[in-house]
Every structure is written in C-alpha cells, then in structure tokens.
C-alpha positions in Angstrom: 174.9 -103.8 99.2 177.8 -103.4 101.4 180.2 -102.4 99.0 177.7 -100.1 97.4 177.3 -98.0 100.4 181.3 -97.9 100.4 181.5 -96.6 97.1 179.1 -94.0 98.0 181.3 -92.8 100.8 184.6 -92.8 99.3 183.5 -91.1 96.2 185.0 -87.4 96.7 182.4 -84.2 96.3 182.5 -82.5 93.4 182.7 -78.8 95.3 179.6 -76.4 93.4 180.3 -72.9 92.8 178.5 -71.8 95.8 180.5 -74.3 98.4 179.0 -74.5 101.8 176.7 -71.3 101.0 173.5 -72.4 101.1 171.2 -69.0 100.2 174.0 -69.0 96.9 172.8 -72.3 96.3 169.4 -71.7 96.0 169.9 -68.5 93.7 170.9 -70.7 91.6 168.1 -73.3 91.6 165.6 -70.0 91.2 167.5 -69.0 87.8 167.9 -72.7 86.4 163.8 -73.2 87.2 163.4 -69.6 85.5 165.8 -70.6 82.6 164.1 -74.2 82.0 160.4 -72.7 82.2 162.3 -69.9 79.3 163.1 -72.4 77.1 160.5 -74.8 77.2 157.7 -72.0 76.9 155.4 -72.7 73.7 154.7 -70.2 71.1 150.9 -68.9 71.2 148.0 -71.2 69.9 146.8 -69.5 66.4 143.5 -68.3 66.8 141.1 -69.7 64.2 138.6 -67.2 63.5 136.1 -69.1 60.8 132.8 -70.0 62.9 133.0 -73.1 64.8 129.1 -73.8 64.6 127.4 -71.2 62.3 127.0 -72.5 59.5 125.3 -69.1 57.6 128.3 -67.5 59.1 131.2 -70.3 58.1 129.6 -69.5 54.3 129.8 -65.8 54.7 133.3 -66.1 56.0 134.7 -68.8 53.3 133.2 -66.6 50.5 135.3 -63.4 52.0 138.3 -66.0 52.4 138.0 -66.2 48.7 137.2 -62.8 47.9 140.5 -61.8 50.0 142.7 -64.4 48.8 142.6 -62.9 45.1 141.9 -59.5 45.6 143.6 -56.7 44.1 143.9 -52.8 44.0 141.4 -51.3 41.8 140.7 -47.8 42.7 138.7 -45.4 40.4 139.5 -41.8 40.2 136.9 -40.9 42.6 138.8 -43.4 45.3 141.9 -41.5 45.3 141.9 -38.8 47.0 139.4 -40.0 49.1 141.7 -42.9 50.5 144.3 -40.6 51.2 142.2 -38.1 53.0 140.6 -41.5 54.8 144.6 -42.0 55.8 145.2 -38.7 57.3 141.7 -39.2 59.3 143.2 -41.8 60.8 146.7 -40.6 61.6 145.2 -37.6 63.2 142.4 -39.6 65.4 144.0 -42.7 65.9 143.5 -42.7 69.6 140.0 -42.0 69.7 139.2 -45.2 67.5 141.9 -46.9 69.8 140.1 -46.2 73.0 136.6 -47.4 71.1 138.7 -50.3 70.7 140.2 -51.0 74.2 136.1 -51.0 75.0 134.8 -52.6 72.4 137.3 -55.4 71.5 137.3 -54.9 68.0 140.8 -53.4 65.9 140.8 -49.8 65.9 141.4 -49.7 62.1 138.1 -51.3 61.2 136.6 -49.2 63.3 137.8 -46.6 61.1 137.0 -48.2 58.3 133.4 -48.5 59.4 133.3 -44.9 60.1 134.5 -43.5 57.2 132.4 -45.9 55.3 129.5 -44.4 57.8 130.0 -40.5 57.9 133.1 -39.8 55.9 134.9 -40.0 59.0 132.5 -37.5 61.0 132.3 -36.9 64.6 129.0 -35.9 64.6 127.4 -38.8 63.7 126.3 -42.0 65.0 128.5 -44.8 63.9 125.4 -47.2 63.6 124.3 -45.5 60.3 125.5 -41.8 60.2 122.5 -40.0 61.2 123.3 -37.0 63.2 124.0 -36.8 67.0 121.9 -35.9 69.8 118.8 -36.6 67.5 117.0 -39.6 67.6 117.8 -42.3 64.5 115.8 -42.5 61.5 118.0 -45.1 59.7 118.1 -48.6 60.6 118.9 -49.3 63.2 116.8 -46.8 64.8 116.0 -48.6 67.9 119.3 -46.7 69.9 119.6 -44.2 73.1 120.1 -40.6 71.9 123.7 -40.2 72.8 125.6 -36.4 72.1 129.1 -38.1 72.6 130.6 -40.0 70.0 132.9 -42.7 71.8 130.0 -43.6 73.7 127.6 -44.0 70.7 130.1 -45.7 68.7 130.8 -48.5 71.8 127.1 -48.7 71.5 127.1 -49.7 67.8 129.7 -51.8 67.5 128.8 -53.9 71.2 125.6 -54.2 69.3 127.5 -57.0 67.3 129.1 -58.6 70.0 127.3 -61.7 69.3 129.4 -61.5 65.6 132.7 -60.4 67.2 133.1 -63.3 69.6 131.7 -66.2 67.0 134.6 -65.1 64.9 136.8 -64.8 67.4 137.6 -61.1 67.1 139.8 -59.2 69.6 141.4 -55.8 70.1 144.4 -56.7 68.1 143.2 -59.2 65.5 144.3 -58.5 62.2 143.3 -61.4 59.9 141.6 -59.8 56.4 138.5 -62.4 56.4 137.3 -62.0 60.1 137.5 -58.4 59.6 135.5 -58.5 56.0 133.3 -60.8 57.5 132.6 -58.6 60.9 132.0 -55.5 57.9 129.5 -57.1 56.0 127.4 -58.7 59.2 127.6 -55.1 60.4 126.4 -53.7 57.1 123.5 -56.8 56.4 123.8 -59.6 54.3 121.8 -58.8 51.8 124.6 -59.2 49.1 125.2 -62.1 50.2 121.8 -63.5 49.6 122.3 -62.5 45.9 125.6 -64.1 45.7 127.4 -60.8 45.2 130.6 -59.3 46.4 129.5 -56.4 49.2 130.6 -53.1 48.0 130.2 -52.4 51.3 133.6 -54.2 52.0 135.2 -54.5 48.7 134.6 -51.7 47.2 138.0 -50.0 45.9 139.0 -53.6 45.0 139.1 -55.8 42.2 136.3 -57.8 43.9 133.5 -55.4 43.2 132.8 -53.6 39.8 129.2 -53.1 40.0 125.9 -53.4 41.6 124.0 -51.5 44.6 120.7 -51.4 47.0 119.9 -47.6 45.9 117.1 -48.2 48.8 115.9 -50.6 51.3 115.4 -54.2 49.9 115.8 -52.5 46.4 118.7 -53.8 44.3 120.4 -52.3 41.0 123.0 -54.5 39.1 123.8 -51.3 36.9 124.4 -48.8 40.0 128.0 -48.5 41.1 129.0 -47.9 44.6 131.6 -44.6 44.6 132.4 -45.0 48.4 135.3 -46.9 49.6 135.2 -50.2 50.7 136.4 -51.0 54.1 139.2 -54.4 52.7 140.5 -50.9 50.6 140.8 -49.0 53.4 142.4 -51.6 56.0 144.9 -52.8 53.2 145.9 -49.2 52.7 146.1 -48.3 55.8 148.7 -51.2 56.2 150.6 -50.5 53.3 151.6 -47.2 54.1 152.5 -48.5 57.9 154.4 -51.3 56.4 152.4 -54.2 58.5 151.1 -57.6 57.3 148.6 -58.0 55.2 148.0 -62.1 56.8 150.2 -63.5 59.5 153.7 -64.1 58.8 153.0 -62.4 55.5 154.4 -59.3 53.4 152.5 -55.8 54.0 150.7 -54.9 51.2 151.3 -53.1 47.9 150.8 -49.6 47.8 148.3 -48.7 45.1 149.4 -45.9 42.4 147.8 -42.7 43.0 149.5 -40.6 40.9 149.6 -42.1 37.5 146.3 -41.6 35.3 143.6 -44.4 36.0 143.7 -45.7 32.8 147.7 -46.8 31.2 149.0 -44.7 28.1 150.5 -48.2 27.1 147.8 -51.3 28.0 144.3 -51.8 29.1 143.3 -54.2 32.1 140.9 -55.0 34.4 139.2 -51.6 36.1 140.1 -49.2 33.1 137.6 -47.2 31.7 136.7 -44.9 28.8 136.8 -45.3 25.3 139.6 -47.3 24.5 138.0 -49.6 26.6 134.8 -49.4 24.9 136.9 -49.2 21.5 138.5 -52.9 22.6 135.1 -53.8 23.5 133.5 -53.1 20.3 136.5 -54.8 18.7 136.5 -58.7 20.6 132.5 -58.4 20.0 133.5 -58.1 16.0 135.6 -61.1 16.7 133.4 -63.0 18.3 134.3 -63.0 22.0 132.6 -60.5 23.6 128.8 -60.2 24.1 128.5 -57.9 26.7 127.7 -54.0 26.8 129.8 -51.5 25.2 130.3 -49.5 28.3 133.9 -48.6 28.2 134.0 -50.7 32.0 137.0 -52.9 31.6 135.3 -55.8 34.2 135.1 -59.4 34.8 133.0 -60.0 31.2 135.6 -58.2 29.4 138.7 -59.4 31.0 137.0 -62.9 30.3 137.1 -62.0 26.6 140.0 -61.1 26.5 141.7 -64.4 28.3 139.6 -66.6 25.8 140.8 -64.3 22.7 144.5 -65.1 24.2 144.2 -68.3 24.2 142.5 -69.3 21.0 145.6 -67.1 19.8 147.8 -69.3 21.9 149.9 -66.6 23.6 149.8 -65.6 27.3 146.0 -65.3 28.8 146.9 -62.8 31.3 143.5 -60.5 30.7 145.9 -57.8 29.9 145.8 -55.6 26.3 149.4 -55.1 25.9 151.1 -53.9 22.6 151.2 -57.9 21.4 147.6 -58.4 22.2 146.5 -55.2 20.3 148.6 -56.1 17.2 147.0 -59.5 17.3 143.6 -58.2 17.3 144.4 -55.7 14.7 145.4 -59.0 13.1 142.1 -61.2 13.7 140.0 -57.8 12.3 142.1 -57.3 9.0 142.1 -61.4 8.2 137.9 -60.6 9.2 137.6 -57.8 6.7 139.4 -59.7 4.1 137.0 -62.4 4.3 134.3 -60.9 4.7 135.4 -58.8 1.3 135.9 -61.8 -0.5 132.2 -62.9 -0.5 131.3 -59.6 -1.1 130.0 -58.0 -4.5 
C-alpha cells in the first residue's frame, strides 16, 4: 500500500492544454459532453403506420400496400391535361393547403389531392363533398356548420377524420403512399372495399383501376368508368415533377408521358384503347384465349390473354403486343385458317 501511494506521488503531471486555468478547463469538459452526446445520438424510430389494433383498417391498409407496391402510370386522355392543370393548382396555392396542414396534421399534398378530387380544386366549396359555401350541405356528410371560409371548413372536414389520421399514424409531414391511400379511401367510404375492388377514388389514373363506379348512393356499376383523377395519381405526380421519394429511402417517381398519343404507333399494352385493341381482342378470342368483351379496353382480362398466348408460344409473357407478338399471332391465325380449310368442302 505504501509503495503505491509513492508511486502516485512521484508520477509527474501530464500538463493539459488549459494548465492551471480552471474556467478553460471546463470549456472543455462542456464541448467533449456536447461532442459525446453528437455522436452517440440515434437516428429516428421509423414510424410504422399499418393499424396496430384495427383489424378492418390493417385489411384496408395491406390491400393499398398491394395496390401501391405494383402500381403503374396509366393515364387516359381525359387525365392529361387535367393532372397538369391539378399541378399548377398546387404550385400556385401551396400555402393555403400547407396552413390546413400545420392545423390539421395531415400532408398538404393529400389535402390537395382530396380537393381536386372534391371540387376541381375550388375555393368555393366545402372540402367534405364539394357542395357550395355559405349554404348548408346536401351531400353526405351534411351534418356540418355553414362555414363562408374555406381554410376553416376544410380543417373541419378533414379533423372529422382524426380518429383515421392518428390510427395510422399520420402527421404533417408523412409521406408513405399506403397510409395516405388508406386515409383517401376512409375519407371517401369503403364501399369499394366491401366489393373487393380497387377505389377509383384513390387509384384512379393508375394501372390499379380500369373500371367500375357507384353512379349513386349504395348503387354500383362494373361497366361505368371513373374519368376523375385518382388521388395515388395525383401525389405520385406531384412528386415526380419535384423530384421527391416515392417511399422512404427510395427513388422519386417516374414522370408519366403526356405528350405522346395514348395509344403506341408500335405496340399495344395494358390501358390502350381503340380498335387495334379491339382488333387484337377479336384476334386471341379466334385463338382461343380470350373470352371477354370486344371493347377495344386493353385491361387486366386482356393483358391476361395475352401472357397465356406468350407463353403457350414460349417467348417472353410480358402482356405487351410488340412486333414479335403480332407476327406470332398472325402466325397462330394463318396455321387456324389452314386447318380449318382442310376440313372444309
């Protein structure tokens, strides 16, 4: 123990770079305490936003999850200039929606999307269902104050879904695709999802929804298409042409092509229309791979047709009718007529 305490004692000071300075010293203690806390500092918590205990809701959102994880530009003529003029909106009155938002707590570009989807992006209408301001509602929901402003009536429709917002976790600067899709179609109703259908509501403008439309309350129509935009179409083009992520860590989205014709000069594919469509049709139902209508609607049914007519032919099944899968069915048709000549008079 002795010797111990000697060593202490005769082992020289290393001098610090302060010295004898004692308010240096503890400068210094400050910044290596702010320095340590720096560097062990952990990166945010991601926010899960699929339902932790609804169970109607965890289904609605896992269906969306789907929906988004595949989707795909498919915007009709009618879409066009529509989505552009849906784009300027919002560059011109992007800090109205962002003060609904500060208030609300839900993004400013879905509430966007929900108004253009509403009103055509009018500032005269309620948000809740587009009826006109300083009237009382007739649509549903009609149950609301008669408000002549529209920041406040719009804070009024979407705190009505509060209870939606904070199940899936929604704040003012949430950006995943499947909470907002799923906040859309709860705001709309569910009543696609009952029947198992993609909301046009939401996907509209996307290779998610071809068909089908309530033309009226608790009436449905499987042959009615819905012309308006959906709001996924609307948020994924509004982050395309801002360049932002699409999903977390991920790539902004493509830019759709509004210029070209809807329907290639050179191929067919999913969401072309006209008659070379219904020509194609008319030609896989000869073959035997097509037994839907002759509509000239390139959809799921005919993409399917053509997949299983590429792969009995064993080449690519991409769903696509390029110049080889033409001149293969121009094949299959002549080797039909020949046989069909053969037992013929």
């Amino acid at each position: 123990m002795l010797v111990t305490i000697a060593l202490l004692f005769s082992t020289p000071v290393q001098a610090g770079p302060c010295g004898a300075n004692i308010d240096c010293a503890v400068e210094i203690a400050q910044i290596t305490a702010t320095e340590g806390a720096a560097t062990t500092k952990t990166k945010p918590a991601v926010v899960s936003h699929r339902p932790a205990t609804d169970a109607k809701m965890q289904r609605v959102y896992d269906r969306n999850a789907a929906r988004v994880k595949d989707m795909g530009w498919l915007l009709r003529s009618y879409h066009k200039r529509d989505i552009q003029s849906f784009y300027a909106n919002w560059q011109k009155n992007k800090a109205r929606y962002e003060r609904v938002a500060k208030q609300t707590g839900v993004p400013a570009e879905l509430i966007a999307a929900l108004h253009w989807r509403e009103s055509t992006g009018s500032f005269s209408k309620y948000l809740h269902q587009g009826d006109p301001l300083g009237k009382p509602a007739v649509r549903v929901p009609s149950n609301i104050p008669v408000f002549h402003d529209w920041e406040k009536a719009a804070v009024h429709a979407i705190n009505m879904k509060k209870t939606i917002r904070d199940r899936l976790s929604i704040t003012q600067t949430t950006t995943d695709p499947v909470a907002l899709a799923t906040f859309a179609e709860y705001y709309n109703g569910l009543g696609y999802h009952y029947k198992g259908k993609p909301s046009p509501y939401v996907f509209s403008g996307t290779d998610q929804y071809t068909s089908g439309k309530y033309i009226r309350d608790r009436v449905y129509s499987s042959k009615v298409r819905d012309r308006q935009l959906g709001v996924m179409a609307m948020v994924q083009y509004l982050r395309a042409m801002e360049g932002r992520p699409w999903t977390a860590g991920g790539a902004a989205p493509s830019k759709p092509d509004l210029e070209g014709s809807y329907q290639s000069a050179t191929s067919l594919r999913r969401g072309d229309e006209g008659q070379r469509v219904k020509s194609l049709q008319l030609q896989l139902q000869r073959l035997g791979f097509y037994d839907g209508k002759l509509d000239g609607d390139f959809g799921r049914g005919t993409q399917r047709a053509v997949k299983a007519f590429q792969d009995a032919q064993e080449i690519s099944d991409d769903g696509v009718v390029g110049s080889g899968t033409q001149g293969k069915i121009d094949g299959a048709l002549k080797d039909l007529a020949a046989r069909d000549g053969s037992h013929g008079p």
